[in-house]
N, C-alpha and C positions, 0 to 999 in steps of 0.2 A: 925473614918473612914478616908482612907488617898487615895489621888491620885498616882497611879503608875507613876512614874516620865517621862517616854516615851510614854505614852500616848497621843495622838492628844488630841487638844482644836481647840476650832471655834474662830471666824468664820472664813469658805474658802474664797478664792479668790474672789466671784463670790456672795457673802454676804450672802449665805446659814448660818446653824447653826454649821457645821460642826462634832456636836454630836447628836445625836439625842436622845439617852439615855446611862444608867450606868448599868455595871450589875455586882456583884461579879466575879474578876478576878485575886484579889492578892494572895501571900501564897494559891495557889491551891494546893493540896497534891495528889488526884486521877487524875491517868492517864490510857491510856490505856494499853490493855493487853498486843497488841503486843511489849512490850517495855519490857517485864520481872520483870515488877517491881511491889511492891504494891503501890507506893508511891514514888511523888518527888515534888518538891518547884517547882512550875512553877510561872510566873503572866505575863498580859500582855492581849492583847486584843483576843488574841486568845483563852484565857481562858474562858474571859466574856462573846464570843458571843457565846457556844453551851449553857450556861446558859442563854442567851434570847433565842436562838432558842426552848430551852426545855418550859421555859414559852410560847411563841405561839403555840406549839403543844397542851399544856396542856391546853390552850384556847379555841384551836378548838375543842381541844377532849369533853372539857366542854356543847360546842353552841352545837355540836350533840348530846350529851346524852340530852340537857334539850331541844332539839329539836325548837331552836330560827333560823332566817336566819342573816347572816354575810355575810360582802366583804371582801376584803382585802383592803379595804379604810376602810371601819368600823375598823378590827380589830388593823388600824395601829394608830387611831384615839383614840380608846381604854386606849393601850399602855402608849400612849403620853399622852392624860389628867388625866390619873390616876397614874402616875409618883411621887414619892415625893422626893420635892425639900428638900437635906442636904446643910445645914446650915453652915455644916466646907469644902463645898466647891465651886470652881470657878465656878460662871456661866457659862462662856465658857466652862470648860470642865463636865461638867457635861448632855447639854442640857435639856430638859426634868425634868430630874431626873430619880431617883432612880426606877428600875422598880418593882410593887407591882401588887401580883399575884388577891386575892382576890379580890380588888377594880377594878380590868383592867374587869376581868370577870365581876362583877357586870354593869360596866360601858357599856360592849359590849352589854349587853340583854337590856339593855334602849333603847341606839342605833339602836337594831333591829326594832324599831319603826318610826325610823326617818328617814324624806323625805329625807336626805342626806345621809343614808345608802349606797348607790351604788353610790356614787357620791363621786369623787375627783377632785377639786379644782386647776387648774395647774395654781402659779402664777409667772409672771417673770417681772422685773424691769430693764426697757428702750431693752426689744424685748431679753435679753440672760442674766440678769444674775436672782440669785434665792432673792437676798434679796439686800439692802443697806449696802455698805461697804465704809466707807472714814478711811483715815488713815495720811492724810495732804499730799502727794505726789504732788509734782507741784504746790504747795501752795491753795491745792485744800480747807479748811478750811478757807481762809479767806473773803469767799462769801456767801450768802445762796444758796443751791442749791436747783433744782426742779426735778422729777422722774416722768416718766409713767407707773405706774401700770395696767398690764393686768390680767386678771381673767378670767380663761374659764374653765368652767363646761365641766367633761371627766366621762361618764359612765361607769360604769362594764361592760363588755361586752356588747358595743355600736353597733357592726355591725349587732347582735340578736335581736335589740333595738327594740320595734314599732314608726313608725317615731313620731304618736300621742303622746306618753309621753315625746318627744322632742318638741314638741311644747306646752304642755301641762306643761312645766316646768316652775317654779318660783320662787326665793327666795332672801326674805330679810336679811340682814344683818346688823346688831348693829357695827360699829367699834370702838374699844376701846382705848386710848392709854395716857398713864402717864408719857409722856415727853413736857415742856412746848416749847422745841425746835423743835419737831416734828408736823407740819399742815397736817391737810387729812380730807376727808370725816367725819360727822357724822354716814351717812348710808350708805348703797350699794344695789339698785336692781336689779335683776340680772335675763335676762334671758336665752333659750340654745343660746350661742354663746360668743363672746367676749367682758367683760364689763374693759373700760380703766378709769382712773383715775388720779388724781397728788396729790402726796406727797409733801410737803415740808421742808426740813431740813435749819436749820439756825445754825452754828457752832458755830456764835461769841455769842450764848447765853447760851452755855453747861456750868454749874458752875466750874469744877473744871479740871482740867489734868487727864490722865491717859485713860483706855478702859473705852466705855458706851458700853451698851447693852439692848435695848429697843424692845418691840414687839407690833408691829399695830393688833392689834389679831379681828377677824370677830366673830361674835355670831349670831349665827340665833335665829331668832325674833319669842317667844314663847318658845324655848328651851336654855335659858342661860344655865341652870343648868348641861347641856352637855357639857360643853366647849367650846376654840374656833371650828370653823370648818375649818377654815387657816389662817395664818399669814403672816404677811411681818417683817422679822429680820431688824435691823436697828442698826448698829453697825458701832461706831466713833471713834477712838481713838486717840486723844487729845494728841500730842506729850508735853513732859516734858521738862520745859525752864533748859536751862545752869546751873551746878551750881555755877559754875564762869566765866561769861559773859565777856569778854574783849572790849573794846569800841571799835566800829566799825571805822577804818582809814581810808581814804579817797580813792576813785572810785580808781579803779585797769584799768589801758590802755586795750580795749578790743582786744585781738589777732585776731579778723576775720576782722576789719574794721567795726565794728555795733557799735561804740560807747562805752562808759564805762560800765563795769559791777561795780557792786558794793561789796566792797571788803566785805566778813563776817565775821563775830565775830568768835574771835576762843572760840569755844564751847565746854569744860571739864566738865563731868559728874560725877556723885557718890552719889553711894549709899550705903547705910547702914543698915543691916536686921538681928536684934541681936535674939538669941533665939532660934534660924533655927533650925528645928529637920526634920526626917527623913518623905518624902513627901508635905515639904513646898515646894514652887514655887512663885519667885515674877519674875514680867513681867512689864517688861518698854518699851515704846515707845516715839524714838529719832528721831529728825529733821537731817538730814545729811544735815550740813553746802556748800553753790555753793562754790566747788573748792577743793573738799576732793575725795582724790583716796583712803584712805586705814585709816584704827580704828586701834588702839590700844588699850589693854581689860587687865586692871589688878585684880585679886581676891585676896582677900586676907583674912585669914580664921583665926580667934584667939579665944581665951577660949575653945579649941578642948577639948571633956572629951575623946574622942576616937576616932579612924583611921575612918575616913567616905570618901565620894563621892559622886560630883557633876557634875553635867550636864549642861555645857552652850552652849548655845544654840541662836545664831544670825539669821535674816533671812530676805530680802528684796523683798516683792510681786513685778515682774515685771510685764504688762498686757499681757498677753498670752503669758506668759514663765512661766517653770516649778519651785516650790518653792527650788530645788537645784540649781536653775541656782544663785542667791544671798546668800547662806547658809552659815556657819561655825559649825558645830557640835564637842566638846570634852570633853570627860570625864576629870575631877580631880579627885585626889587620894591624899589625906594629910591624916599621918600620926602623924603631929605635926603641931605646928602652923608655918604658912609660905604663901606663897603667888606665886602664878601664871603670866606669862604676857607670850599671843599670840597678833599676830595682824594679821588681815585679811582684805579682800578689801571693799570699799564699794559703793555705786551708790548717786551722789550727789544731793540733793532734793529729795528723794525717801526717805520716812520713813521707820526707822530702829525697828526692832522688838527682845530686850534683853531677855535672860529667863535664870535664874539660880533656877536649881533644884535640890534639896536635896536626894539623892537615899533613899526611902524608907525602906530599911535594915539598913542604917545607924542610929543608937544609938547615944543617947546624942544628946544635943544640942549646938552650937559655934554660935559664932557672925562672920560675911562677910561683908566684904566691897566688892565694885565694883566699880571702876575705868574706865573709857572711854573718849578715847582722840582722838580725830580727827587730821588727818594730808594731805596736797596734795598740786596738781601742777594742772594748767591748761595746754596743750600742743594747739598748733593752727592747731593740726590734730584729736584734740577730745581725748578722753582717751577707745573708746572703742576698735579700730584696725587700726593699721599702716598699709598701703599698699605702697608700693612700685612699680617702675616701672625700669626693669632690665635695659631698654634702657634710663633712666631717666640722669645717670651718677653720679650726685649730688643732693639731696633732702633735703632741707630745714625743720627744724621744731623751732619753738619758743616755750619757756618752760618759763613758770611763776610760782614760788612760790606763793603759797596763803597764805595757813594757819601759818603757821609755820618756821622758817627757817631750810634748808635740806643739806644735800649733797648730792650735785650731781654729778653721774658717769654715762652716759647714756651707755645703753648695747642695741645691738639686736642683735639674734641669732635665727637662722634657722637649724632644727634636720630633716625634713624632705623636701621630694620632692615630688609635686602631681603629677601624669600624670592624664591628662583626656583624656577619650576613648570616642568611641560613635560607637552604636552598628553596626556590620557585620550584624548580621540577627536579624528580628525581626519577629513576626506573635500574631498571637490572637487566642484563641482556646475556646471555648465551655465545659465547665466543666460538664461530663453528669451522675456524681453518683447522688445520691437523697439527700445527703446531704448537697449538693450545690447550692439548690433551696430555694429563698427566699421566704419571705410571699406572696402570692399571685401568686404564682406560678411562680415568676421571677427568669429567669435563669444568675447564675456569669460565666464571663470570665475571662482568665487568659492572659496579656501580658508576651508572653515570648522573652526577650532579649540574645543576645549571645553577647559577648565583646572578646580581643586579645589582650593579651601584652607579651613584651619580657621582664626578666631580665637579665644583663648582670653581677649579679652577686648575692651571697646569701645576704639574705639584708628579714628585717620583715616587713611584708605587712599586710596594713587595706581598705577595701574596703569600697567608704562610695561613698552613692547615695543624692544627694545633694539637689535633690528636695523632698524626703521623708526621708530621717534619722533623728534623733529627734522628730517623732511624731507616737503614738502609737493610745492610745484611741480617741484621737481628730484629728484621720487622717480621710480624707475622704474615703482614700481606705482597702478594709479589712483586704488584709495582703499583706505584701513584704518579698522575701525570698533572699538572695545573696550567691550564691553558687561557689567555685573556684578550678579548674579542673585543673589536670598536661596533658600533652600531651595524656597521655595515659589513661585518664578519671576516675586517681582517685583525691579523695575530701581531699581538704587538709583544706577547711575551710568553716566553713555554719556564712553565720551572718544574723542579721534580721532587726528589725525599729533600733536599737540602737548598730551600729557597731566598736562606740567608745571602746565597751568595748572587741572587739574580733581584734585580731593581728596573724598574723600567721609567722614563719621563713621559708623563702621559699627559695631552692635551684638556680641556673642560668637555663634559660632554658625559651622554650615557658609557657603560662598556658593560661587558658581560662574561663572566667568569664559567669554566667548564671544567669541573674536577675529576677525574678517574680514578678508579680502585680496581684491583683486581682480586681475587681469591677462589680458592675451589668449594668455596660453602657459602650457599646460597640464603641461608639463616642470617649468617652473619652480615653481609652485605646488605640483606634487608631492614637489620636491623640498625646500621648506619645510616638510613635514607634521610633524616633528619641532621646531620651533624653541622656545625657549624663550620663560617672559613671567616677567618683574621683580615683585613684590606688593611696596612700600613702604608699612611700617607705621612712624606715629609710636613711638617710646619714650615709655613713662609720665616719665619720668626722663631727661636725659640723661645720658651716658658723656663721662666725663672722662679722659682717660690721663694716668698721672703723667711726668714728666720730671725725669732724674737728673742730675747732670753728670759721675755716673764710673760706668762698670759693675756696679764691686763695688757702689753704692749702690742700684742699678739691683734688682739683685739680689737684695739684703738686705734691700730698703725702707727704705733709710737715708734722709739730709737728701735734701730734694729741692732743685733747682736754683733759686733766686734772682734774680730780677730786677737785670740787670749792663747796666750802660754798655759800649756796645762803640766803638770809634775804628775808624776805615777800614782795611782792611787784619788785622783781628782776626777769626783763627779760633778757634768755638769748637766742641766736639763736645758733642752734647745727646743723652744715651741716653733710649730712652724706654719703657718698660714698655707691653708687649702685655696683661696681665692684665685681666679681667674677672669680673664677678660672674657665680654660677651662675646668675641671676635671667635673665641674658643668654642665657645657653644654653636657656630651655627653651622657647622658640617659636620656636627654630634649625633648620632644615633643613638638609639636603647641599649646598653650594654658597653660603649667607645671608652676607649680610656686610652691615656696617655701615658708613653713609654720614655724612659731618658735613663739618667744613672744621679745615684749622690755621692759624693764626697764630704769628707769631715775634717782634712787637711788641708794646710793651706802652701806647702811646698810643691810644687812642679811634680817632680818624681812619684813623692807619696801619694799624691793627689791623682794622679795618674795609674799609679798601681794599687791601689787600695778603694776605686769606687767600683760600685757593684750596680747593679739594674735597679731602677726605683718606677713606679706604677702607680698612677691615678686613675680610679674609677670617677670617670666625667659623670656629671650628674644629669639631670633635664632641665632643659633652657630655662633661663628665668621665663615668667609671665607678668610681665606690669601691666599693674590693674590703677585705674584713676581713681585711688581713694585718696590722696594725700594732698595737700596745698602746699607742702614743703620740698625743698629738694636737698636730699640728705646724701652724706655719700655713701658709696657702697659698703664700708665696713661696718653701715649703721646695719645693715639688712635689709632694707627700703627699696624700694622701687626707685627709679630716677622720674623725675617729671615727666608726664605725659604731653601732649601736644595743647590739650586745653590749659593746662597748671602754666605751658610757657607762654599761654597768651596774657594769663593774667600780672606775670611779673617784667613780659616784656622780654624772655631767659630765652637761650635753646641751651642744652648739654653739648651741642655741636657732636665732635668727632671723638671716638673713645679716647678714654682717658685724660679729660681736661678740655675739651669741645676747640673752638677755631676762636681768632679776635674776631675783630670787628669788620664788615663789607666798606668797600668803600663807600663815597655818598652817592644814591641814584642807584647801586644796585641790588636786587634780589636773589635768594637762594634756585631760583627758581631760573635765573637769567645765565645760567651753567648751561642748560641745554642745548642753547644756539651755538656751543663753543667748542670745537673740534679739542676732544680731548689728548692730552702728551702722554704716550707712556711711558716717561722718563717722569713724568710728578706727577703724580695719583693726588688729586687733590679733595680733601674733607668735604661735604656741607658746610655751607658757609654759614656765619649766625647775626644775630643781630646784634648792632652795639649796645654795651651792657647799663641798662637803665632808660635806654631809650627805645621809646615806643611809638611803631607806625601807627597812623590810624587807618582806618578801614576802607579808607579813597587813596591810600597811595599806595596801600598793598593790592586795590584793584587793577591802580593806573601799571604799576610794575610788571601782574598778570598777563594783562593783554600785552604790555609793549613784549613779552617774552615769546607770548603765541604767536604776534604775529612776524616777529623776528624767525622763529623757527618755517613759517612759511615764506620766506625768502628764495632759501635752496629749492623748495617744491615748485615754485611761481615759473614762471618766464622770466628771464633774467633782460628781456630786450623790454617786456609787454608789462602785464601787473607785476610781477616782482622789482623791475625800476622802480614802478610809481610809489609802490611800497616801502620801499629801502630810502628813497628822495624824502615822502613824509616822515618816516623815523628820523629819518638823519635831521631834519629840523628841529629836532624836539630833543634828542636825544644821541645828539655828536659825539660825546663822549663816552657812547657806550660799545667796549671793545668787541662784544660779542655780536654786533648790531653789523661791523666791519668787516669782520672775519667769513660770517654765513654769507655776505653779499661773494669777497674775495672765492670762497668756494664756489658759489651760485653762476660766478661768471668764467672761471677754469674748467667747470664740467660743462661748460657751454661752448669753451675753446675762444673764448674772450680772452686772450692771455693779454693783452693791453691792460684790458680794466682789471684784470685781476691782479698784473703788478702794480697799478695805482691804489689800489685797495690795501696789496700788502705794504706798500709805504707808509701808507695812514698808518696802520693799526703800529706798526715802529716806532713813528712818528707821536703816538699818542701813549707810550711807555717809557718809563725812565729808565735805559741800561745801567746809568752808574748807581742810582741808588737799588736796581736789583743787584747789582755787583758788591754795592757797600753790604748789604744786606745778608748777602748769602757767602761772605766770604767770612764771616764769624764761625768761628770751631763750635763754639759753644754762645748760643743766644741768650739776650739777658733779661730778663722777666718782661720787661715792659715791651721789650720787641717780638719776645716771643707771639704775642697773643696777635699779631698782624701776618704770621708764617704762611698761614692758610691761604690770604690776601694776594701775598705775594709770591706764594706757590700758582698760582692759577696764571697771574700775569706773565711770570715766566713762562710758563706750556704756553700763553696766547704770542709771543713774541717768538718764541722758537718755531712756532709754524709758519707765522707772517713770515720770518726768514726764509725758514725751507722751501717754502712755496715762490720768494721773490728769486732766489738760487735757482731753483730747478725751470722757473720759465725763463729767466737770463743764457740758462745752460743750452735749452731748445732756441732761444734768438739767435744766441752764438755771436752773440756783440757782448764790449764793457765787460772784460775778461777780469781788470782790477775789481771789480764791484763784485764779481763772482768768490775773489780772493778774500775780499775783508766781508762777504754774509759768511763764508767758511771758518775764517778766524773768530766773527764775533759767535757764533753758534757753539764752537770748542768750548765758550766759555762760561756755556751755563749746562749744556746737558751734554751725554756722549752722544757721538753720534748713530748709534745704533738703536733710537726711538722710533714708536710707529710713524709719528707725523716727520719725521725727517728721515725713515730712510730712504726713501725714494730721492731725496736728493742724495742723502753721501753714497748712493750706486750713481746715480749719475755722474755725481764728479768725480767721485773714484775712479770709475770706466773713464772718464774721459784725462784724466792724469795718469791713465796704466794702473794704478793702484787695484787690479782685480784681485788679490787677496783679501784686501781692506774690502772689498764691495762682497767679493764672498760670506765672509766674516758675516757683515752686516745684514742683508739676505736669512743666513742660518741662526743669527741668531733671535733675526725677528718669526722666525717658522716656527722655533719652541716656542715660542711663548702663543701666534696663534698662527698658523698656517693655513693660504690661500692658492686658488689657483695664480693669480697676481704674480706672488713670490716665485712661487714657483718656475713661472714664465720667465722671471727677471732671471733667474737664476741658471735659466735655458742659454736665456741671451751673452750672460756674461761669459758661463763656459763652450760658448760659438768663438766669443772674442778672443780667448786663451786660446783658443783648439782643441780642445779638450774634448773629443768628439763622442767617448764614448761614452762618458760624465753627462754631455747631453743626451745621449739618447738613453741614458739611465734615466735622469731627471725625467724624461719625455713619457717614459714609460710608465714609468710608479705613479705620474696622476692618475691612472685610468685604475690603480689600486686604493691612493689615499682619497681619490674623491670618485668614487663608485657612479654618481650621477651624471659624472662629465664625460661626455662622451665624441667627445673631437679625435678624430683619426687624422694623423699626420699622412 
């Protein structure tokens, strides 16, 4: 007989057994009908419980034919002492044993005689948990310790009870137990109500390393031969010393100012488990040395007869955190002999729990080693969460090697931004179905919350309620629901206790959050009506903070910190600049802060398993105020130049972080708006050239020729808008944006002549190869940098004249070459899934079959901003496939995404 390798083993958390019993569950072959099948390989725990559920039926079915009474304390009682214990398996995971049909029956009709029939037993150790559990955490083994055992008698159906057989109640109890390290009671007498008691565990007398697992079992007095009638579990596991201990060095300088800590042995494990075959399981329990962030775990697998698979399996109990919050779970897969190395984080002084499991399918037997090495740093901010303070400036942290010596490259980084809301409306409402009424006729309410945020841009949102997320079963309240609405009241996203795992991409626009609560106390609920909710928006960008190694560099923006070998026992101090861009501040609210993780390694692996969640409280925007004639840079503390400060030296700041070069000659910042923007290049404010200064008649002449450019497209394109566009074009030939609004002005006119003469101009009046030479550099070299913005813009103006000269050639359906080489020259400056070109790559897509490519291009211009347009195209395209039912989806869902439209097919 063999254990299915994913199978839970005890004990829980809370020193239960964790297993209660076994039941045939491997190589199951019969399945159900609705599956079509006669027969499949199934195993696993789902297998084995409708085979106990069929033995308890078959129980019951028994007690009434032979007409005996039974509880469901008797039958569970049954069960369990008539269990048999296998021999080729783990105590833990087995509990009980083996379940055995005939004896369990036999056992229940005895029971039908005894005074503890209707009676079960509720016992709990120190008021919450179900049994004794140590594991050396906190150096919790090198003491005896003491326990209070409670014990209180619970009836079958007590509230039907006569009060007289509650008072009338008795019983003695034998305890039993065969550990020379465990003290308790000889007897227990017991009447109806709470009988308490002390245990006592003494560790330093456990003979040997490894799991114990021991049971204080009660016997009622007269009836031994019945089993116990409850237990108290008592399970210690006895961490496993070094197997190459390194001598401990001398006291390590304590970073908080408490005094020395004491530096620890660096502590290397291994083990060795020859013979391994398919549903072996060894399981080790390790001390995590003070000063360790992160394990290293090497397997290694030899005398392979055949390709098998293992299951390792790490995991550190926190006290009221969930057993994933500490975990490592992965499969191996060797095909020959060879060897594995992950590493993952670990909790230091919290006992570590190893488990390599043999997959039960797997054939043959090989020999495994297992390897484990510890490694970390102490930081003087703790190693659980950096926080941060945006108004802080500069942030100090000290890092100390412990274990090992490292490389250090400290990193922190920030992917997201929180907003916190807090509710518009609140109320409480009376839930009045029948299914909502508790035991005793208690009625639930429901808080309902309303919330409000703006995005200003498309960006994936996670809603997370801060006071209930992460707790389901062990919430106090019954259920939470988080629901998030667009303006127009459709649901773009439901999340519930565990929101971590729901994200949604959300377009720019209002939306409106709806939170639910439920409970049966109506104080409480109203006393929530206030609470806050978390909006986590992606950053476009992440945030990187610099890291200095001296103040003054910190500061000044000097050298930054270097990637340094550290040896054990080396402290270093890493300053670290709180600065961020304005970009940051402007979808900031009161209270927002930024979420990411840091690191302090600079190895892949360690780097990886050793960073932890780091958090900035974002500050309030700046406010520049025009007091200064200077323009200083941001590490001064300064404001940047105001708009008057840049007339006097002739300056703009341009675009963050280093402003744009120079316009060409003839243009203004201002002469952007005639010009159908690419969103494939987002292009800056443009600025002036640096030390030259327009005067006050040629930034009027630029003014006008901009406004009356922009009134081109609004004009008549036959009537004044000609006459208009002729006078400019006199004056101002070479101005591209002057081009482009004519070329639009005469396509929404369905002048597609003059609008492909137009789009040849503005071709015609841009250099491909030197935007080619230009933007084919990896990396740009100072003096060409400052012209990017320039030649950012001219690019978008030439990728449209393209698309636009394509897609009316594509509607002529003449000069199919010319269609070929606008397609190839466009490849080669933007993709072609921008706004101003997709319209053409669906049209020549569709018209090349390429409708994947046009699908593609469609959906991905809909996230970013979704129209009826798209939409339509996207109708069209899946007509052309046949895709029939794809369109009448499509056809459908506008009358949801755009509420106002209201065209019926």
């Amino acid at each position: 007989m063999f254990r299915e390798e994913k199978n839970n083993g005890g004990p829980t958390v809370d020193g239960a057994r964790g297993v209660s019993i076994v039941a045939p569950g491997g190589a199951v072959t019969s399945v159900p009908t609705f599956t079509h099948k006669d027969s499949q390989l199934m195993h696993g725990t789902s297998m084995a419980s409708p085979h106990a559920a069929g033995c308890i039926a078959l129980m019951i079915s028994s007690a009434r034919q032979m007409d005996f009474p039974f509880s469901p304390y008797s039958v569970r009682r049954a069960i369990e002492n008539a269990a048999f214990k296998v021999p080729e398996l783990d105590i833990f995971a087995q509990g009980h044993g083996l379940i055995q049909m005939e004896p369990a029956v036999n056992l229940l009709k005895e029971l039908s005689n005894s005074p503890d029939r209707d009676v079960n037993y509720n016992v709990t150790i120190n008021s919450h948990q179900k049994g004794i559990h140590l594991r050396g955490n906190y150096g919790e083994l090198k003491r005896p310790r003491e326990f209070t055992v409670s014990v209180e008698p619970k009836f079958f159906k007590s509230k039907k009870l006569d009060p007289e057989q509650k008072l009338a109640f008795h019983a003695r109890f034998v305890l039993i137990n065969d550990a020379s390290w465990i003290q308790c009671p000889d007897h227990v007498d017991m009447s109806y109500g709470v009988k308490t008691f002390s245990v006592r565990i003494d560790p330093k007398n456990i003979p040997s390393t490894g799991p114990h697992l021991h049971f204080i079992q009660a016997y009622h007095v007269g009836q031994i031969q019945l089993g116990p009638v409850w237990e108290i579990p008592v399970a210690v596991m006895v961490p496993e010393p070094p197997s190459s201990p390194v001598e401990p060095r001398s006291s390590l300088v304590s970073l908080r100012g408490g005094g020395p800590i004491p530096a620890p042995a660096v502590c290397d494990h291994k083990f060795v488990s020859t013979q391994m075959k398919g549903g072996d399981v060894f399981r080790k329990f390790l001390t995590v040395p003070t000063g360790a962030a992160w394990a290293v775990v090497k397997v290694t697998v030899s005398n392979l007869e055949k390709s098998c698979r293992y299951l390792l399996h790490t995991v550190q109990l926190s006290p009221e955190k969930s057993c994933r919050t500490n975990e490592h779970h992965k499969w191996l897969s060797f095909g020959q002999d060879g060897n594995y190395k992950t590493s993952f984080p670990v909790v230091p002084e919290l006992a570590l729990e190893v488990c390599l499991a043999k997959n039960w399918s797997s054939h043959g037997v090989s020999d495994v080693t297992l390897e484990l090495t510890f490694h970390g740093y102490v930081t003087s901010e703790g190693s659980s969460q950096l926080t941060f303070l945006g108004s802080q400036g500069v942030k100090k942290v000290d890092l100390l090697c412990t274990l090992r010596p490292m490389e250090m490259m400290p990193s922190i980084v920030f992917k997201h931004l929180v907003a916190v809301l807090r509710p518009q409306e609140s109320r409480v409402v009376p839930l009045p179905l029948p299914r909502d009424l508790r035991s005793e006729g208690r009625r639930n309410y429901m808080l309902m919350l309303k919330y409000q945020f703006h995005l200003t841009r498309t960006t994936e949102v996670r809603p997370i309620s801060p006071l209930l997320s992460g707790y389901l079963y062990e919430s106090e309240f019954e259920a939470q629901l988080i629901i998030i609405q667009d303006a127009h009241r459709r649901i773009h996203l439901v999340a519930d206790a565990y929101p971590f795992k729901y994200s949604k991409k959300l377009d720019k626009g209002e939306y409106i959050v709806l939170q639910y609560i439920r409970h049966d106390k109506l104080k409480l609920l109203e006393s929530m009506a206030d609470i806050p909710l978390h909006i986590e928006q992606k950053l476009g960008s992440s945030i990187s903070l610099d890291c200095y190694p001296s103040w003054t560099a910190a500061v000044s923006e000097g050298k930054k910190i270097l990637p340094r070998s550290l040896q054990t026992g080396d402290c270093v101090p890493v300053y670290i600049s709180t600065h961020v861009t304005d970009k940051t501040y402007k979808n900031a609210t009161a209270g927002s802060f930024l979420t990411g993780t840091v690191s302090w390694v600079k190895d892949e692996p360690g780097k990886k398993a050793s960073s932890y969640p780091a958090t900035m409280v974002v500050p309030e925007p700046p406010n520049y105020k025009k007091n200064s004639n200077t323009s200083p840079t941001r590490s001064s503390g300064k404001c940047p130049p105001t708009g008057k400060e840049k007339e006097k030296d002739g300056t703009d700041s341009g675009a963050e972080d280093g402003g744009c070069g120079p316009l060409p000659k003839g243009e203004s910042s201002a002469s952007l708006s005639t010009a159908a923007s690419s969103s494939d290049v987002k292009c800056p404010p443009p600025t002036a050239a640096p030390g030259k200064k327009k005067s006050k008649e040629e930034e009027f002449a630029e003014a006008e020729r901009d406004l009356r450019v922009a009134w081109i497209y609004k004009l008549d394109p036959k009537g004044k808008g000609k006459e208009l566009y002729e006078e400019l074009d006199s004056k101002w030939s070479a101005h591209v944006p002057l081009h482009l609004a004519r070329m639009n002005a005469l396509d929404t006119a369905d002048d597609k002549t003059g609008a492909l003469e137009m789009a040849n101009k503005v071709i015609s009046l841009i250099d491909e190869t030197k935007l080619l030479m230009f933007f084919g550099h990896k990396t740009l070299p100072a003096d060409m940098a400052k012209n990017k913005s320039a030649m950012e813009r001219e690019r978008g103006w030439l990728c449209e004249a393209l698309a636009k000269k394509g897609t009316i050639l594509l509607q002529q359906g003449t000069d199919r070459e010319e269609v070929e080489r606008v397609w190839t020259t466009l490849l080669k400056f933007v993709d072609c899934h921008g706004q101003t070109v997709v319209n053409f790559t669906v049209a020549y897509c569709t018209e090349k079959g390429w409708y994947s490519k046009a699908i593609r291009a469609i959906q991905k211009q809909m996230t970013e901003k979704n129209s009826i347009a798209l939409e339509e195209k996207l109708e069209k395209v899946f007509e052309l496939v046949g895709w029939v039912h794809l369109q009448r989806l499509t056809q459908r869902n506008k009358l949801v995404k755009f509420p106002n439209w209201r065209h019926l097919p």
